[in-house]
C-alpha distance (Angstrom), angle and dihedral (degrees) to the residues before:
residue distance angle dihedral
X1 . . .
X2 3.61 . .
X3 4.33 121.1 .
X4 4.19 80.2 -123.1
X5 4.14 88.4 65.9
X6 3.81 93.8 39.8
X7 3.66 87.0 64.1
X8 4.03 120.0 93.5
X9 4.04 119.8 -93.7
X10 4.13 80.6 -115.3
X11 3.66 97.7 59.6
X12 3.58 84.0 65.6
X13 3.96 90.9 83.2
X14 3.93 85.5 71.0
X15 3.41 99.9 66.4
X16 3.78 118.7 -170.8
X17 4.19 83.8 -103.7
X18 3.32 98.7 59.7
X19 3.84 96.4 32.4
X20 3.77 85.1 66.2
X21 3.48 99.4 41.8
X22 3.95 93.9 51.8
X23 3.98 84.3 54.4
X24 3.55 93.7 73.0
X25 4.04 91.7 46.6
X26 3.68 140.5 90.9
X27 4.01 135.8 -179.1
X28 3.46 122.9 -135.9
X29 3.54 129.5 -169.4
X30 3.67 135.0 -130.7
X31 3.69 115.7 -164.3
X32 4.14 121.2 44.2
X33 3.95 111.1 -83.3
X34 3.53 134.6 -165.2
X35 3.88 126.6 -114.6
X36 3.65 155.2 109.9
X37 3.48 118.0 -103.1
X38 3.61 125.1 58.6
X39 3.95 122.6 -102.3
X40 3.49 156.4 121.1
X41 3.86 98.4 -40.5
X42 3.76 140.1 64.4
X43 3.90 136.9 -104.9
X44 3.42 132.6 -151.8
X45 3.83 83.5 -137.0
X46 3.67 107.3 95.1
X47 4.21 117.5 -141.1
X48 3.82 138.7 101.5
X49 3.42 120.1 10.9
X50 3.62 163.7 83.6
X51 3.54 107.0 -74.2
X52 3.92 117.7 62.9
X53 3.83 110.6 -135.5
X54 4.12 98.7 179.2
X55 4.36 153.5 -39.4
X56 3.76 124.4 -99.8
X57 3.53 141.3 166.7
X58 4.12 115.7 -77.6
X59 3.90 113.1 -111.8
X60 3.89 122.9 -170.9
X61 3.54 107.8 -84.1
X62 3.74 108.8 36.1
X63 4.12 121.1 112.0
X64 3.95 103.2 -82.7
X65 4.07 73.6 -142.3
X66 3.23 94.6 88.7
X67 3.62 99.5 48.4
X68 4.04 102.7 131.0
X69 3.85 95.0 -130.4
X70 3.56 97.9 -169.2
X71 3.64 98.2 56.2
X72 3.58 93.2 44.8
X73 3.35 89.6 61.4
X74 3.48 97.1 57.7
X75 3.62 90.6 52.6
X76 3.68 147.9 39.9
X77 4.10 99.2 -113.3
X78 3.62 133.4 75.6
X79 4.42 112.4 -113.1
X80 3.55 128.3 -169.1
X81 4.06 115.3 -159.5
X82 4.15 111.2 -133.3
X83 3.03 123.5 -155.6
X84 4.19 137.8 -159.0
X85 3.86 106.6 -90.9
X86 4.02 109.8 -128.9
X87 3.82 115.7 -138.0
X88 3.53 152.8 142.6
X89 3.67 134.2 -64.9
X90 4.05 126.4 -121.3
X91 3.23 110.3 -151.6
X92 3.63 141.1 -170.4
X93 3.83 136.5 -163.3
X94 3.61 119.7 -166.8
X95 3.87 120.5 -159.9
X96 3.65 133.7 -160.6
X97 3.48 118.1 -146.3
X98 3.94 97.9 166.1
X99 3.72 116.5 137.3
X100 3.74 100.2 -90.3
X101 3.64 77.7 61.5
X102 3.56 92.5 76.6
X103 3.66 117.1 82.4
X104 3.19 141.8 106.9
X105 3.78 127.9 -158.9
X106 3.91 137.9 -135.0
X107 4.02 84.3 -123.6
X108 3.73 93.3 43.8
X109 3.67 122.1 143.6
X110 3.78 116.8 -117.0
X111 4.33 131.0 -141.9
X112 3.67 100.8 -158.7
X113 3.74 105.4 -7.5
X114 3.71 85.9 -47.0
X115 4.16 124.4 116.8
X116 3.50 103.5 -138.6
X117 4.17 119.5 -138.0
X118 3.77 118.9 -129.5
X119 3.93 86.1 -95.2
X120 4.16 97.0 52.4
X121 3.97 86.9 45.6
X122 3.57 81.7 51.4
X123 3.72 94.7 47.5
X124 3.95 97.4 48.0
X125 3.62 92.0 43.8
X126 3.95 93.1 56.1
X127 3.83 81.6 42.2
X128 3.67 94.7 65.8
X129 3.88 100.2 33.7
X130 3.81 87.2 57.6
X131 3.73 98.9 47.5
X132 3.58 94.3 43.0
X133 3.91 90.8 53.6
X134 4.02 90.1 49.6
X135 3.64 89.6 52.1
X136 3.44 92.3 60.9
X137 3.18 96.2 41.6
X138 3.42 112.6 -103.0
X139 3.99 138.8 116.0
X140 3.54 128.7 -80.3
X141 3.76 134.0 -177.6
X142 3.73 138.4 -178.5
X143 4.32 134.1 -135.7
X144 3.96 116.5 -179.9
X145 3.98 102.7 -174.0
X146 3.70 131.9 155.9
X147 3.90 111.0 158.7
X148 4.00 93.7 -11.0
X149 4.50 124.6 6.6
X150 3.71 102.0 -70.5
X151 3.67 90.6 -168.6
X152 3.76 143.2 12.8
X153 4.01 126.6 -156.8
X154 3.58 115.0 167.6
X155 3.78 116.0 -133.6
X156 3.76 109.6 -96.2
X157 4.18 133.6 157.0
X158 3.91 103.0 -146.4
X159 3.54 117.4 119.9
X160 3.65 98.1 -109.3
X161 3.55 94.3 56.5
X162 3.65 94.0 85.8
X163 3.83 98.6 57.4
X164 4.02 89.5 60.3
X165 3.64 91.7 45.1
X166 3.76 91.1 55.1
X167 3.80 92.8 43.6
X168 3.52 96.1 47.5
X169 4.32 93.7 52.1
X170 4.41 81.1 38.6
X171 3.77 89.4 65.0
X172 4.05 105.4 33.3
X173 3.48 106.4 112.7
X174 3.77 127.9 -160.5
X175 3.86 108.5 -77.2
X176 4.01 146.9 -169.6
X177 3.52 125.6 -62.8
X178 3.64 127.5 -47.0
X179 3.49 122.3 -128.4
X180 3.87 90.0 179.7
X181 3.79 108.4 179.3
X182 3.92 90.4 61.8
X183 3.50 97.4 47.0
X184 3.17 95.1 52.8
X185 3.81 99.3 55.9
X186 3.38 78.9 62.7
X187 3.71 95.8 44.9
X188 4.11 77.5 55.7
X189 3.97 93.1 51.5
X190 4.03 98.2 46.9
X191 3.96 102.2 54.9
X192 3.27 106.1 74.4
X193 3.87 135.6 -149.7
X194 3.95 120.4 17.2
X195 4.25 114.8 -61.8
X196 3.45 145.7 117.4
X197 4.22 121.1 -46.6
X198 3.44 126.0 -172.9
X199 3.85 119.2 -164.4
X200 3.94 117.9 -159.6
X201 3.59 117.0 -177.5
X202 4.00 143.4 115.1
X203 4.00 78.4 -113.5
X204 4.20 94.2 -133.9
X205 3.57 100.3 -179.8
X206 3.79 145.5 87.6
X207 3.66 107.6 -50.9
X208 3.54 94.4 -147.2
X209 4.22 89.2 54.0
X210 3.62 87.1 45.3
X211 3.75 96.0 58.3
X212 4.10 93.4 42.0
X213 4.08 84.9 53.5
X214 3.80 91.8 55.0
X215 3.67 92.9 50.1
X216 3.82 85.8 55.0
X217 4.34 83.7 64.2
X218 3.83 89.2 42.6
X219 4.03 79.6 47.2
X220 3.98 91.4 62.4
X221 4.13 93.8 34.1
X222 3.21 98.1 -114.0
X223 4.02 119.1 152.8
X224 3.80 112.3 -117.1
X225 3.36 136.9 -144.8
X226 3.85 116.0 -177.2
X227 4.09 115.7 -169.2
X228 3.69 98.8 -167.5
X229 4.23 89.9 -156.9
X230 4.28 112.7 -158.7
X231 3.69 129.3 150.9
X232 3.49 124.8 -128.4
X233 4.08 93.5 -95.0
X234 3.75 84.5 61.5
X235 3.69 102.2 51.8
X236 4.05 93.8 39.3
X237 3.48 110.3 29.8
X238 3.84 89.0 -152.1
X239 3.78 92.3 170.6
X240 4.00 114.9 123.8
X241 3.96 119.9 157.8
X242 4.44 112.7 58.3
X243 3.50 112.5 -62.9
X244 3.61 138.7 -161.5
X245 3.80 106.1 -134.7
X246 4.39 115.1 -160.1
X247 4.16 116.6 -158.9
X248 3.37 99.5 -136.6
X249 3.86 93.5 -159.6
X250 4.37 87.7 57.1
X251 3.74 99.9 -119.7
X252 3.63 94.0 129.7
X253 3.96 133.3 18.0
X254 4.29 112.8 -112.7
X255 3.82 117.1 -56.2
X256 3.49 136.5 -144.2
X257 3.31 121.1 -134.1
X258 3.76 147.0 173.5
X259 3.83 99.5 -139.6
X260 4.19 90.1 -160.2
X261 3.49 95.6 51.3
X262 3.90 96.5 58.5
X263 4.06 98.5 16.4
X264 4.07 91.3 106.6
X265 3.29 93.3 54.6
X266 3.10 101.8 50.3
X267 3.61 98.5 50.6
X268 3.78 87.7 50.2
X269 4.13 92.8 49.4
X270 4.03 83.8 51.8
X271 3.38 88.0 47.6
X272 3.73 99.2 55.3
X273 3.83 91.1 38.9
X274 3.58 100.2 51.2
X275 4.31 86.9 43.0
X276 4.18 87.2 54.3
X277 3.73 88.0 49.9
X278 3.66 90.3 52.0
X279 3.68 104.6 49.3
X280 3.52 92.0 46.1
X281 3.80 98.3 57.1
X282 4.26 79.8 46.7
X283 3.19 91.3 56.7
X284 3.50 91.2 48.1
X285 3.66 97.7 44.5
X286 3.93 89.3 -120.0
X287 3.65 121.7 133.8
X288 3.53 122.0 -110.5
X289 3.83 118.6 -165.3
X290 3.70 125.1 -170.7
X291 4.09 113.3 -141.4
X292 3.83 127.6 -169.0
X293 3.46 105.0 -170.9
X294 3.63 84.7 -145.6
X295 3.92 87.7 74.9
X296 3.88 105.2 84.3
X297 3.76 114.3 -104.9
X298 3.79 101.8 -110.4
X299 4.25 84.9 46.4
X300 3.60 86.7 69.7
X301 3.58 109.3 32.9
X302 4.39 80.8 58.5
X303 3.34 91.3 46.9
X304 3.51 104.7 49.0
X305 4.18 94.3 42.1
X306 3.92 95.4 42.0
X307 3.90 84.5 61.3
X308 3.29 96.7 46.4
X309 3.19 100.8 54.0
């Protein structure tokens, strides 16, 4: 028996492609974090460092160290220098896996001869964002919702972590409706402290409640990261002769419909929807990154971090 069948059915959402494609990357944070080791990214708590944040008054107990000698000597008082604490990041990465979720396109992209559904996109996407934070020694954390949180693992950087990560997304199935912009105030309430949250979804919902639920992450200063996931179907509407059209969360039975007769608007309603998402996350300095899960995997993950950083 080979090492390669040894491994767990979960590892197989690292594939060797992306595994050496998230090699060669690196996360970075943008706004100050909270944590315990020390890192590539900032806290708001201020100690030892590189970077001086600020002067104050000495009080008994701090590190005569950091007295600032020349300023003392220009004045009467005793000064220490702070400076901005380095650390790592917690993050989070919130998946959902609500019926919408579910399907998979003509123009799909494919992991081992395989097109891959909105949801397994989803899954091997998460995959990789949460090993490559662990490798560099950060936190990461998992959320499965679709109508209410699914599952709930809190951010954390030991080794093991990954491994229940990737079993967890490995076994979530496909489930009910979503009704997204609820859940995810909740989403909002459960993580706790500042970090880093990542949001993966196809976003079905009331704009309007979608953009009041972000806020509630801005709220709670976290950094956010929404992945607005859609398959090339979505985006294009390429459809032309009568169709039969299946809602994959079970609102409503199979309709018929003329895709000519109501393609423009369509493509105009996705329009406006995806622009409203947009300028909200703008305005709240969150990311927002477009995925057509007929761009392969590692495509995007490159994409996205090399303009980041």
């Amino acid at each position: 028996m080979t090492d390669d069948l040894k491994l767990p059915e979960c590892m197989r959402l690292l594939p060797v492609e992306t595994m050496g494609v998230i090699k060669r990357l690196e996360w970075y944070a943008r706004k100050r974090k909270s944590g315990s080791l020390t890192g590539r990214h900032r806290s708001p708590e201020k100690g030892s460092s590189v970077e001086f944040a600020e002067h104050r008054q000495y009080s008994p107990g701090d590190d005569p160290k950091n007295l600032d000698w020349k300023v003392m000597g220009k004045s009467d008082r005793q000064i220490i220098r702070q400076y901005v604490e380095e650390t790592n990041l917690r993050a989070t990465i919130a998946v959902d896996v609500s019926g919408s979720m579910d399907f998979t396109g003509d123009h799909a992209a494919t992991i081992n001869g395989q097109p891959l559904s909105k949801l397994n996109y989803a899954k091997h996407l998460a995959a990789a964002i949460a090993y490559l934070f662990i490798k560099q020694g950060d936190g990461a954390g998992l959320i499965t919702f679709d109508k209410t949180i699914r599952s709930f693992i809190q951010s954390a950087s030991r080794p093991s972590q990954i491994q229940r990560i990737l079993e967890e997304l490995y076994n979530a199935a496909p489930g009910e409706e979503s009704e997204l912009s609820s859940v995810l105030h909740s989403v909002a309430e459960r993580i706790p402290g500042r970090g880093l949250v990542i949001l993966i979804s196809d976003f079905f919902d009331d704009p309007k409640n979608i953009v009041e639920a972000l806020h509630h992450f801005d709220f709670r200063n976290h950094e956010l990261v929404v992945i607005h996931l859609l398959a090339e179907e979505e985006l294009t509407f390429p459809f032309k002769s009568f169709q039969r059209f299946q809602d994959l969360e079970g609102i409503e039975p199979l309709l018929k419909i003329d895709p000519q007769a109501v393609r423009n608007a369509y493509l105009e309603k996705l329009r406006t929807f995806i622009a409203q998402i947009d300028a909200a996350c703008g305005r709240m300095r969150a990311d927002y990154v477009s995925v057509n899960t007929s761009t392969p995997l590692e495509t995007s993950l490159l994409s996205y971090l090399a303009n980041r950083k």
